[in-house]
GUDOVEX-569575 format. One line per 3 residues: number of its first residue (from 1); their letters; for each residue x, y, z of N, C-alpha, C. Coordinates in Angstrom, 2 decimals, decimal comma. Each point is the difference from the previous one (the first is absolute). Example, Ala and Ser with C-alpha at 12.3 -4.5 7.8 and 13.67 -1.06 7.14 Angstrom:
BEGIN
1) AS) 13,19:-5,69:7,80:-0,89:1,19:0,00:0,90:1,20:0,00 | -0,35:1,05:-0,72:0,82:1,19:0,06:-0,77:1,09:0,73
***
This chain:
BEGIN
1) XXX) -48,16:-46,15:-65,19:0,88:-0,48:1,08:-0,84:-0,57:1,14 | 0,46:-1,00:0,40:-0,65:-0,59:1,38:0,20:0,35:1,23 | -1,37:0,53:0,77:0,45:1,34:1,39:0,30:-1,74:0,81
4) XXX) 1,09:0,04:0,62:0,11:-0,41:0,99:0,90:0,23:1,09 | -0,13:-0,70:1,26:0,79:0,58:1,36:1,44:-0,04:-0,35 | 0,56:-1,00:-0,68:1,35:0,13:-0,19:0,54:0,51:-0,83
7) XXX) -0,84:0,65:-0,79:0,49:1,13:-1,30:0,42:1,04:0,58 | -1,09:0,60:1,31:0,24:1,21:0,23:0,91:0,04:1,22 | 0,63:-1,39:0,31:1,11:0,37:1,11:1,14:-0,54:-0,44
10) XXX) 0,14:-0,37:-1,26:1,13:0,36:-1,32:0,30:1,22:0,12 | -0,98:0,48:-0,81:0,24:1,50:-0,43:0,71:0,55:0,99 | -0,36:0,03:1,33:0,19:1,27:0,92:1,04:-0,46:0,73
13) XXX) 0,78:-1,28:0,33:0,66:-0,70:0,14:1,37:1,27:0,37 | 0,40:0,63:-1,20:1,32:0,08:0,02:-0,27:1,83:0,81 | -0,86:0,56:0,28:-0,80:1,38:0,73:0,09:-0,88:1,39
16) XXX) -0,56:-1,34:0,42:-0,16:0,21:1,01:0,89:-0,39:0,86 | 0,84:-0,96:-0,91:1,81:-0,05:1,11:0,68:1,36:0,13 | -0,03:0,93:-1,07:0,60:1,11:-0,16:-0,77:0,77:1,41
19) XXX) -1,09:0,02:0,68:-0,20:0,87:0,31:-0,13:-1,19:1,64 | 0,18:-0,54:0,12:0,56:-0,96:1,16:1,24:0,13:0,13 | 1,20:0,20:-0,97:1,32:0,55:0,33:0,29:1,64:0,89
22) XXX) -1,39:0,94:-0,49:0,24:1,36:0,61:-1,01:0,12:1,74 | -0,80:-1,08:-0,59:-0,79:0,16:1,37:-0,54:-1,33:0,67 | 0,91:-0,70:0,53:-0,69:-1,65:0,32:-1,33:-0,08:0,93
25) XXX) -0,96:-0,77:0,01:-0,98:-0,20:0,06:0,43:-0,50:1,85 | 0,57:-0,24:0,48:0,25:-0,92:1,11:1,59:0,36:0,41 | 0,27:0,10:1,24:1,20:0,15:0,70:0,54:-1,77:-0,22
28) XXX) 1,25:-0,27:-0,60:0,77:-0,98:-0,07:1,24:-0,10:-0,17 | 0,28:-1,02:0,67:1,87:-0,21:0,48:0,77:0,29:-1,19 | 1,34:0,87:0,51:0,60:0,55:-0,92:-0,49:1,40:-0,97
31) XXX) -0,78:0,30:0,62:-0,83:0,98:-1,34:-0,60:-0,51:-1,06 | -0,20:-1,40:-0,15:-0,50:-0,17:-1,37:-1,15:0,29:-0,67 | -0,17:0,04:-0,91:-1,66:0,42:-0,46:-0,59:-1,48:-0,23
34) XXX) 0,37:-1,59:0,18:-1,04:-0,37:-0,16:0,81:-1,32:-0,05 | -0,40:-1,14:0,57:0,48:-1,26:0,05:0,46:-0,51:-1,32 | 1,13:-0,80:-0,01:-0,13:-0,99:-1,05:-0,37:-1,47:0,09
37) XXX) -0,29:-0,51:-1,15:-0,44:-1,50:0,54:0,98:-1,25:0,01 | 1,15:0,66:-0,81:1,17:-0,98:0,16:0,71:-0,02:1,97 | -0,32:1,37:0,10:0,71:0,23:1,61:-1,05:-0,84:0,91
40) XXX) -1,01:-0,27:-0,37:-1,04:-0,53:0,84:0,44:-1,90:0,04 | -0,08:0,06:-1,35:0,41:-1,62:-0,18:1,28:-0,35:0,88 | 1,23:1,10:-0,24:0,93:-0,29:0,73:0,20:-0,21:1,82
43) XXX) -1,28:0,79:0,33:-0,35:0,47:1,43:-0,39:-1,80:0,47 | -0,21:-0,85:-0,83:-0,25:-1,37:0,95:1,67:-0,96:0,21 | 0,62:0,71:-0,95:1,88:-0,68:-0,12:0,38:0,75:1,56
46) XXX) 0,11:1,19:-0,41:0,24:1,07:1,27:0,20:1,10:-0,11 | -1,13:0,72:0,60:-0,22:1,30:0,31:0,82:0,79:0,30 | 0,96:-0,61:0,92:1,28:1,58:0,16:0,47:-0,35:-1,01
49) XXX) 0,36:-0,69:-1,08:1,20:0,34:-1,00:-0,90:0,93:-0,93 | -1,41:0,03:0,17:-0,64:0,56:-1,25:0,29:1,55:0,76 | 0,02:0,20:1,32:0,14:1,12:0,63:1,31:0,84:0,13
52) XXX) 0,84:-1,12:-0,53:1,79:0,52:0,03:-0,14:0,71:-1,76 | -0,50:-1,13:-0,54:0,02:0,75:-2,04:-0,43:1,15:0,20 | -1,25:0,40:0,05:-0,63:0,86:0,38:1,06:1,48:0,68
55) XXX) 1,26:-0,14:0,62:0,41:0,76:0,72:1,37:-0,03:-0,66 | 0,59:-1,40:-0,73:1,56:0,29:-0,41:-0,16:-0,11:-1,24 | -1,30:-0,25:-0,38:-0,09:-0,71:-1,75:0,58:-1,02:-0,33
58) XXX) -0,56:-0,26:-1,16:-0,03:-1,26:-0,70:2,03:-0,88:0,81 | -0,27:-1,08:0,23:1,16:-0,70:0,46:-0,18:-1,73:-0,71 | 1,09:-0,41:-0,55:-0,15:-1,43:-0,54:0,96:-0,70:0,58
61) XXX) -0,62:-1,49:0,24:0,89:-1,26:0,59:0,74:-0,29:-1,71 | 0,83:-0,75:0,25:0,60:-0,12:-1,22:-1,25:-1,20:-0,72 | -0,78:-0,82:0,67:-0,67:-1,09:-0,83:-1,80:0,97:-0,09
64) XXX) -0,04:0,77:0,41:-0,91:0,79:-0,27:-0,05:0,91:-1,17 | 1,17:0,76:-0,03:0,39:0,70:-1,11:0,21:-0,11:-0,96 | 0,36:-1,84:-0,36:-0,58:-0,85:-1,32:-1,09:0,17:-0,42
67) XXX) -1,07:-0,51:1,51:-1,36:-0,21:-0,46:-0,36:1,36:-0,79 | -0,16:1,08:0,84:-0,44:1,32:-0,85:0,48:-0,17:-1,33 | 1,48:0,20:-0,70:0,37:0,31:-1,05:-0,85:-1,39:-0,89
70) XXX) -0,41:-1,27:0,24:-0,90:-0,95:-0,53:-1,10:0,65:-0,43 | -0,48:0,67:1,43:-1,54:-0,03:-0,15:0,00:1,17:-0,97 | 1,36:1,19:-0,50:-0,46:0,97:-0,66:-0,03:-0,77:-1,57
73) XXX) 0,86:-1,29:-0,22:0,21:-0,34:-1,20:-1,27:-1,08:-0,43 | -0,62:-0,22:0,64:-1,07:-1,35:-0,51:-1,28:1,17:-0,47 | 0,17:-0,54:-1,43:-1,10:0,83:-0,89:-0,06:1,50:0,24
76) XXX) 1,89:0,55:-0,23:0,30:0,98:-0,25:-1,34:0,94:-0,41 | -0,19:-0,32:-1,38:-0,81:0,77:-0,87:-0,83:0,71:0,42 | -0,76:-0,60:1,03:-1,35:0,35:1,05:0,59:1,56:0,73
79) XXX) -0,52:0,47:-0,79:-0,08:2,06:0,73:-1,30:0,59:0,39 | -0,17:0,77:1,12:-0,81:0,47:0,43:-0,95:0,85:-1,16 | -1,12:-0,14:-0,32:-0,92:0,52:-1,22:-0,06:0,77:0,14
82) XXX) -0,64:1,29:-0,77:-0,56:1,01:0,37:-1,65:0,02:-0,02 | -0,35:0,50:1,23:-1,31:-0,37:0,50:-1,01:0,09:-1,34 | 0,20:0,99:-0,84:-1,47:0,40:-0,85:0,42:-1,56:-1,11
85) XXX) 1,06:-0,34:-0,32:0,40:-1,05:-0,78:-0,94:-1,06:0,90 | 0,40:-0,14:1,02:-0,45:-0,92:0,99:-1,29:-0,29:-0,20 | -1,10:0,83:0,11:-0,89:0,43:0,33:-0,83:-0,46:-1,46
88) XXX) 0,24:0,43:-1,27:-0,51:-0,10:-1,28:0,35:-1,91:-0,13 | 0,80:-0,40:0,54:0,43:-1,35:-0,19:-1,17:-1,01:0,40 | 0,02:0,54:1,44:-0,93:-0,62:1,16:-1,45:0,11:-0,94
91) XXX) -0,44:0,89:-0,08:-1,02:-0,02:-0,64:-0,04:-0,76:-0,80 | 0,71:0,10:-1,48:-0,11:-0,84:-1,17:-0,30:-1,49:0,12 | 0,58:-0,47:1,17:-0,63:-1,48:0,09:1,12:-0,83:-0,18
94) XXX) 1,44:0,87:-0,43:0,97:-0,54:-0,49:0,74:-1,02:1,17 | 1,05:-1,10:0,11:0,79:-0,53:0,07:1,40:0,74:0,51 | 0,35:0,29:1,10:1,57:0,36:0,00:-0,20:0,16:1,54
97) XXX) 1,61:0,17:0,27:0,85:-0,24:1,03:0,19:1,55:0,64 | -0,09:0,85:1,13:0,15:0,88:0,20:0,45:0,54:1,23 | 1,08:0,70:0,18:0,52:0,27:1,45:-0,24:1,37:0,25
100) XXX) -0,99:0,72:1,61:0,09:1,00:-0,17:-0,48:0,36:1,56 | 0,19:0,95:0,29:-0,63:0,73:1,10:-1,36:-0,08:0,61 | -0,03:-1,16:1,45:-1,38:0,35:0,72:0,08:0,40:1,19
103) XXX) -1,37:0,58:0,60:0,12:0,81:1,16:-1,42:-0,39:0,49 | -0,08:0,52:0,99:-1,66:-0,22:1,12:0,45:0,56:0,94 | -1,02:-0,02:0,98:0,36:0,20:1,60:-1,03:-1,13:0,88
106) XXX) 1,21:-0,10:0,76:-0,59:-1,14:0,57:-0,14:0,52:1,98 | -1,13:0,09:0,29:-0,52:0,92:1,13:0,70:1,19:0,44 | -0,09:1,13:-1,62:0,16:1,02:0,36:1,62:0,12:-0,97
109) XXX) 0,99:-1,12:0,49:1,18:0,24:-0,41:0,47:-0,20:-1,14 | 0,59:0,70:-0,80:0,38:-0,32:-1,45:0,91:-1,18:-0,35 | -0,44:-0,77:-0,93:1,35:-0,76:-0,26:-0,03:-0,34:-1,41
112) XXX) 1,71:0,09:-0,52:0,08:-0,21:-1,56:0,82:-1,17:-0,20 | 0,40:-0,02:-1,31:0,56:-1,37:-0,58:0,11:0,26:-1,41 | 1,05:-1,08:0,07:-0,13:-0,34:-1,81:-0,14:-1,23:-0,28
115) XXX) -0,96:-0,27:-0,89:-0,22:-1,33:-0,09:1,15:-0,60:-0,96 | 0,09:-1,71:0,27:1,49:0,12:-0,77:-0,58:-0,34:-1,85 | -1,09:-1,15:-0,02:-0,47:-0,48:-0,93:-1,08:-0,39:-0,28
118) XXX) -1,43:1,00:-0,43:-1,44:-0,53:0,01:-0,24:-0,13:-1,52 | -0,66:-1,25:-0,23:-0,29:-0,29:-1,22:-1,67:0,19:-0,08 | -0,01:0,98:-0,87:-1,89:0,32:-0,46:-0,52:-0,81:-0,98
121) XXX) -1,15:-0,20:-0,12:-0,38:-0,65:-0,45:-2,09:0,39:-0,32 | -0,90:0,17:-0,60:-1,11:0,46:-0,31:-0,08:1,20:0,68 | 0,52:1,02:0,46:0,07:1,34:0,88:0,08:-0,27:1,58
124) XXX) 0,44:-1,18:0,39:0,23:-0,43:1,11:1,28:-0,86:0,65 | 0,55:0,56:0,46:1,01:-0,70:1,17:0,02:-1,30:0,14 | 0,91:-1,30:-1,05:-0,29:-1,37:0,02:0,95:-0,34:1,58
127) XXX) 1,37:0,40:-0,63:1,25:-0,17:0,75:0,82:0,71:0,57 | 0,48:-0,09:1,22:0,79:1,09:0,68:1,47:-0,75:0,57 | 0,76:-0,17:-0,83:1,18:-0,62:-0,16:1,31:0,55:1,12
130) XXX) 0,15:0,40:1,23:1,15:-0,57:0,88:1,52:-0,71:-0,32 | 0,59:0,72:-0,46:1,58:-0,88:-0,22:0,46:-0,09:0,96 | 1,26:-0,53:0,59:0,58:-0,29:1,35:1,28:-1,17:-0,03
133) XXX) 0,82:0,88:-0,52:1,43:-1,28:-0,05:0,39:-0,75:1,06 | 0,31:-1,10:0,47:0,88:-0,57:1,19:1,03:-0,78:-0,38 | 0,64:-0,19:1,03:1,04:-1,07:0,17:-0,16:-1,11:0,54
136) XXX) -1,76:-0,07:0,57:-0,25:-0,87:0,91:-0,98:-0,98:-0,63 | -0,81:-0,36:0,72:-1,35:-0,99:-1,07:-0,96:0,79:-0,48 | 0,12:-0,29:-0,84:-0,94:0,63:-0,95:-2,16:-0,68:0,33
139) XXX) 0,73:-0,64:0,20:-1,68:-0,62:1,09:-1,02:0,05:1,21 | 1,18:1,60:0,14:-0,21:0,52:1,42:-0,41:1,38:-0,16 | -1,63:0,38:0,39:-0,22:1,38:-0,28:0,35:0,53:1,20
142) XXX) -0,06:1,23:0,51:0,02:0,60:1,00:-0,80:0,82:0,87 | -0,80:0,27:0,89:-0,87:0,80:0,40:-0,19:1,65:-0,40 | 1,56:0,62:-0,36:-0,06:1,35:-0,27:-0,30:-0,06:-1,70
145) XXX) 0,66:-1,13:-0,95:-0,58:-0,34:-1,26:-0,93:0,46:-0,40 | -0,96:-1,62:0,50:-1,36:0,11:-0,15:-0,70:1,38:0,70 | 0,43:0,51:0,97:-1,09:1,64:0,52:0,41:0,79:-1,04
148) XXX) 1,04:0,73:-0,85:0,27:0,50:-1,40:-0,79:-0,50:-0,72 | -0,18:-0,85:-0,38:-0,44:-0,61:-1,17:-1,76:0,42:0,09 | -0,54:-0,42:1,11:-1,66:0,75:0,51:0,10:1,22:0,04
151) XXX) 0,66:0,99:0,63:0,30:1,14:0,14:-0,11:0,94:-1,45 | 0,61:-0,79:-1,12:0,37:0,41:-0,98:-1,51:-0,11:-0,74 | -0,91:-1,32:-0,03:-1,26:-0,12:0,07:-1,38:0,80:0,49
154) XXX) 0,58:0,09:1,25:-1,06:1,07:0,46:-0,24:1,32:-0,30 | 1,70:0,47:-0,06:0,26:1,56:-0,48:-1,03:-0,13:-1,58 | -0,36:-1,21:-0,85:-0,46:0,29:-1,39:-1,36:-0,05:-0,02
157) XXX) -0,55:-0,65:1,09:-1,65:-0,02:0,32:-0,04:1,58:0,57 | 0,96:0,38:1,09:-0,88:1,10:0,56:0,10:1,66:-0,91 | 0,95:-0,60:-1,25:0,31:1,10:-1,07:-1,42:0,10:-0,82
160) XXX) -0,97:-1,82:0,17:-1,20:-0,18:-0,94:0,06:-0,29:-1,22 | 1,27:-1,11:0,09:0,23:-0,71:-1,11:-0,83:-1,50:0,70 | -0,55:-0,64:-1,57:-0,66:-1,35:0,33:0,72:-1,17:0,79
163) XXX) 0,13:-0,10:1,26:0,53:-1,28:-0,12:-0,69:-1,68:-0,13 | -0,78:-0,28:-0,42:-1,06:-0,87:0,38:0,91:-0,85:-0,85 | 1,32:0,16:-0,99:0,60:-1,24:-0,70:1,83:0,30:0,47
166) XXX) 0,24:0,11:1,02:1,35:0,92:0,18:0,12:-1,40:1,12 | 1,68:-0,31:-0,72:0,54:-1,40:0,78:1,22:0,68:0,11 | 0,52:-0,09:1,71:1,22:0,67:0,50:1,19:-1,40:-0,72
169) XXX) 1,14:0,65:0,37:1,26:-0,98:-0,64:1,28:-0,03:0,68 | 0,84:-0,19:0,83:0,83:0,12:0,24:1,09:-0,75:-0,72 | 0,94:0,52:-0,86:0,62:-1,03:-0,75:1,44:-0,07:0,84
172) XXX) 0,34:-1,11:0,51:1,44:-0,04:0,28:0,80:-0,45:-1,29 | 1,18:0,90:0,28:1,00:-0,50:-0,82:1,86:-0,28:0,35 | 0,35:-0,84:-0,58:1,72:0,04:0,66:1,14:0,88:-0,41
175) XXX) 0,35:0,85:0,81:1,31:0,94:-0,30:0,66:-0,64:-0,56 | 0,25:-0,86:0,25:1,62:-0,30:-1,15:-0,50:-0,89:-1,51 | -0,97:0,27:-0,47:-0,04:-0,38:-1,65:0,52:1,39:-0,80
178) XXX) 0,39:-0,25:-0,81:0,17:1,00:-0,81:-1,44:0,31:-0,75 | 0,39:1,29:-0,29:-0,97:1,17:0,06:-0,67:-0,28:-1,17 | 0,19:-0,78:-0,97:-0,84:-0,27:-1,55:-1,01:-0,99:1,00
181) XXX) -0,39:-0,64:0,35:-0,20:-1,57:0,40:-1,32:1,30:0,40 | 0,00:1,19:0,42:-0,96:0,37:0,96:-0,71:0,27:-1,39 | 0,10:0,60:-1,13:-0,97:0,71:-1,14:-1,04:-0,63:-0,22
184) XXX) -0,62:0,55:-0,63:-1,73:-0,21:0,56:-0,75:-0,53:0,89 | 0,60:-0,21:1,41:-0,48:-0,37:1,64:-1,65:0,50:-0,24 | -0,19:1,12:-0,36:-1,46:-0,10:0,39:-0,96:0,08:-1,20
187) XXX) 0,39:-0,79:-0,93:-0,93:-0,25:-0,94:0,31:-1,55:0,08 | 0,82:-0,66:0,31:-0,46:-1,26:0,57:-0,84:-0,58:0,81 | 0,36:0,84:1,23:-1,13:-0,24:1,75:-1,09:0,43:-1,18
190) XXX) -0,28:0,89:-0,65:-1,72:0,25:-0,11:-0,53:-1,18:-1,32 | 0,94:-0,41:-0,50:-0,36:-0,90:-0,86:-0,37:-1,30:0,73 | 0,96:-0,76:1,25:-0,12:-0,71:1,01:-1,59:0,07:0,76
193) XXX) -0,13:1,14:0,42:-1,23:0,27:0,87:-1,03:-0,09:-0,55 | 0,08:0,15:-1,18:-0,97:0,22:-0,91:-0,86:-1,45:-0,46 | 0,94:-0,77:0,05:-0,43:-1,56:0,01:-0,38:-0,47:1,26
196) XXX) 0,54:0,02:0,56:-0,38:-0,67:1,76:-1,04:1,21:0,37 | -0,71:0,94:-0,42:-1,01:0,97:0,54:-0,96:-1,15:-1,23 | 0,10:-0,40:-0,93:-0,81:-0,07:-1,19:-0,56:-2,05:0,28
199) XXX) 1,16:-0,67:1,03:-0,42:-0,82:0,52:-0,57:-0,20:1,13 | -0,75:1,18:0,60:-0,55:0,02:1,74:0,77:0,22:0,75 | 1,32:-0,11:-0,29:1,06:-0,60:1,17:0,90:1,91:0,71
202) XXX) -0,36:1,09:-0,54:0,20:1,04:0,18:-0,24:0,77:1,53 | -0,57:-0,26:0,77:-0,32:0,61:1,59:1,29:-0,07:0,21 | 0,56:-0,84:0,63:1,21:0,58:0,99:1,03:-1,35:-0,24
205) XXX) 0,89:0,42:-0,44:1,30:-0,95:0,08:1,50:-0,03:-0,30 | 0,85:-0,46:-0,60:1,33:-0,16:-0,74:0,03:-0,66:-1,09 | 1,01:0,64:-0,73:0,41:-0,52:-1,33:1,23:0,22:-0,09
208) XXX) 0,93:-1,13:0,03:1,75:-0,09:-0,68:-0,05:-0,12:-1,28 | 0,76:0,90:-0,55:0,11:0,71:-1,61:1,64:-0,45:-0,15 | -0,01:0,07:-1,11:1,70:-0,30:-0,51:0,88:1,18:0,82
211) XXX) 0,08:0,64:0,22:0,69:0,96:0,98:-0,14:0,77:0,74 | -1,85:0,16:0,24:-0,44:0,31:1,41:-0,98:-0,67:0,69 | -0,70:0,56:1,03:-0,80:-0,91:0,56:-1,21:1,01:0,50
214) XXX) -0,92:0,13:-0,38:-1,31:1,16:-0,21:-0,84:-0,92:1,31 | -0,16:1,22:0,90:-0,97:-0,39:1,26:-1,27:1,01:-0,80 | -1,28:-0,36:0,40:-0,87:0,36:-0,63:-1,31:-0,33:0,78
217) XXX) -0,97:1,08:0,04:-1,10:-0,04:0,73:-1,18:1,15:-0,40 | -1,59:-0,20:-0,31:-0,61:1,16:-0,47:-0,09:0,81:1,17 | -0,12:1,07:-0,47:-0,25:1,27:0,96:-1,52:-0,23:0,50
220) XXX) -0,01:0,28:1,33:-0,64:0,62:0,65:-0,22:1,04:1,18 | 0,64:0,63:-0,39:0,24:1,73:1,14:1,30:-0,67:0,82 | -0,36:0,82:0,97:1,31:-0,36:1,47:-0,24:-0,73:0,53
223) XXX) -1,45:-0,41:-0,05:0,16:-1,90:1,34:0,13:0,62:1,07 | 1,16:-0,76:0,65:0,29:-0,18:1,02:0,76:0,73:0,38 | 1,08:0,86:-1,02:0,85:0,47:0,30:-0,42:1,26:-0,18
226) XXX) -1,45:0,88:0,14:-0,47:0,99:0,61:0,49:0,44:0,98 | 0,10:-0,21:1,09:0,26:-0,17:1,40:1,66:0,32:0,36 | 0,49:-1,08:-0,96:1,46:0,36:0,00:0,76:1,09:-0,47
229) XXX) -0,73:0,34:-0,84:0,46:1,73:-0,67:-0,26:0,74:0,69 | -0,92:0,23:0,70:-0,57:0,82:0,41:1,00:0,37:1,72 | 0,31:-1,19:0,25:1,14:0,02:0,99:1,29:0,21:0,00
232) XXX) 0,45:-0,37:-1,77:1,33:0,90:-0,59:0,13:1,56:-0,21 | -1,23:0,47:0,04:-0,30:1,70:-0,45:0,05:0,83:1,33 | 0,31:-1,33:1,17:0,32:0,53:1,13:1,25:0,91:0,04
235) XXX) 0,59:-0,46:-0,48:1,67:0,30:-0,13:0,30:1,49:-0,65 | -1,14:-0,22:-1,84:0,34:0,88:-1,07:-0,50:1,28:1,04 | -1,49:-0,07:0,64:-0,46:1,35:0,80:0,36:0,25:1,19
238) XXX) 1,35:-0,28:0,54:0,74:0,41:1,17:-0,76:-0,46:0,86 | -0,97:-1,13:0,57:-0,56:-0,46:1,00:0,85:-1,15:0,39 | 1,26:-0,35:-0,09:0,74:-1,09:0,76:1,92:0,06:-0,53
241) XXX) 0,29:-0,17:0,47:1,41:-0,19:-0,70:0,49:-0,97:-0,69 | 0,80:-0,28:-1,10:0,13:-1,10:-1,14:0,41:-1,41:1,09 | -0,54:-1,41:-0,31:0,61:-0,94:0,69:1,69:-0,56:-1,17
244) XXX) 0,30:-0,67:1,17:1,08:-1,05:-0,65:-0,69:-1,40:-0,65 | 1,19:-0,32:-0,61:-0,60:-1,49:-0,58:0,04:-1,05:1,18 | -0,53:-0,79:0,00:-0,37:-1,20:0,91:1,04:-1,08:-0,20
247) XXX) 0,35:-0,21:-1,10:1,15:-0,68:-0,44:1,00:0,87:-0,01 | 1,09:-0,44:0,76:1,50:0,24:0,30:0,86:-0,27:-0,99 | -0,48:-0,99:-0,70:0,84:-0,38:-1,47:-0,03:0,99:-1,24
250) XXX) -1,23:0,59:0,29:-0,04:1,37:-0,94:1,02:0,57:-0,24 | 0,53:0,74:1,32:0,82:0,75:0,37:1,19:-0,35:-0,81 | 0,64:-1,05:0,15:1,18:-0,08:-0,30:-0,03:0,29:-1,67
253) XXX) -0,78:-0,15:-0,52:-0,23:0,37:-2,13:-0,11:1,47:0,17 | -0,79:0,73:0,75:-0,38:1,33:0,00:0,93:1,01:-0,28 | 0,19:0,80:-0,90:0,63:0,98:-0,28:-0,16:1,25:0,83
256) XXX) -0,38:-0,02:1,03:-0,75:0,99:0,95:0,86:-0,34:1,47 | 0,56:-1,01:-0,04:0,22:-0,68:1,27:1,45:0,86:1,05 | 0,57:0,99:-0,48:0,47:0,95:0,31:-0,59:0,85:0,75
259) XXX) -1,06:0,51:-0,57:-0,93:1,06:0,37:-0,71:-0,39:1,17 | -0,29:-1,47:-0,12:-1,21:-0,73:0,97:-0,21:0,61:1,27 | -1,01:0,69:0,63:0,16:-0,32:1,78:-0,84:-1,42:0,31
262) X) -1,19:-1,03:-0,83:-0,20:-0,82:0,44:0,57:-1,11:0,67
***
């Protein structure tokens, strides 16, 4: 077997959330034991609604509550592995698609996730696939997007998985196709990428696909948006109170907008 860093924070993986549920590492809002990275992404849309879920639970706009039930149906099949499966895969050198549990701490504070769709490839992390239904243009990434999509990246370097060939993805797609049109979404994008990485043309760009539209860029850590996390974790460790959205138009879609004091 091959000793490496991300073997052994596999293994221990499912010990060390368990024991972050009885004793959290850090005082954070709500009691939680440990950030998520979807709530983080959401924290650039707006922070108090991520702060109202958090307090009334899960709440859906009616054109939101499409998107979810989409995003659970595009490449159904895709189930969370079980790590030692995981793990013997990665090694082998094999080929496949895998959704599963990452974690780190990022100065001090814990934060988890599930990744939605990473495709392996020689025991290393090619693709980290992002779904994301709209109603809107599909040509339009978003700032909280793309920070998920790195986030989801970084959590796999600082686990000490290789990334030196790992290309982030954000795939948009449109709510209202019917739900066959989505089957095999991400063995296309990697078949797609796979050519435009194989013509130079792979660093950072877009690709319109027959029914989505894949934003795409190689990893390299947090950039820029170091800085900016680090100013969202303001919130998770009780050093500021949640803001409102900046846009007023939010509001009116928000399923929260009852609750609002912004």
């Amino acid at each position: 077997m091959v000793h490496e860093k991300w073997i052994e924070t596999l293994r221990t993986q499912n010990r060390r959330l368990k024991d972050l549920k009885k004793s959290p590492k850090v005082v954070l809002v709500h009691d939680l034991p440990w950030v998520r990275i979807r709530d983080i992404s959401d924290q650039f849309y707006c922070e108090l609604k991520v702060d109202l879920e958090l307090k009334f639970g899960k709440k859906y706009a009616p054109e939101t509550k499409k998107g979810s039930e989409i995003h659970k149906k595009v490449d159904s099949s895709l189930r969370r592995v079980n790590l030692k499966r995981l793990i013997e895969d990665i090694v082998s050198g094999k080929s496949f698609f895998a959704k599963f549990t990452v974690d780190f701490e990022f100065e001090e504070v814990p934060i988890v996730g599930v990744l939605d769709q990473t495709f392996f490839r020689e025991g290393k992390p090619f693709y980290l696939l992002e779904v994301k239904s709209t109603n809107h243009k599909l040509d339009r990434i978003y700032e909280g997007e793309k920070a998920q999509a790195m986030l989801y990246g970084f959590a796999l370097e600082k686990m000490g998985f290789d990334c030196s060939k790992l290309c982030l993805a954000v795939v948009k797609v449109k709510r209202d196709l019917d739900v066959e049109k989505y089957s095999n979404l991400a063995v296309r994008v990697v078949q797609k990428m796979d050519l435009i990485r194989d013509l130079g043309k792979g660093k950072v760009g877009n690709k319109e696909l027959k029914n989505e539209f894949v934003h795409f860029w190689e990893y390299n850590g947090l950039e820029e948006l170091e800085g900016e996390i680090r100013e969202k974790l303001n919130y998770w460790t009780k050093k500021r109170s949640p803001k409102p959205a900046q846009n007023t138009n939010k509001c009116k879609r928000c399923a929260y907008k009852d609750f609002c004091r912004g």
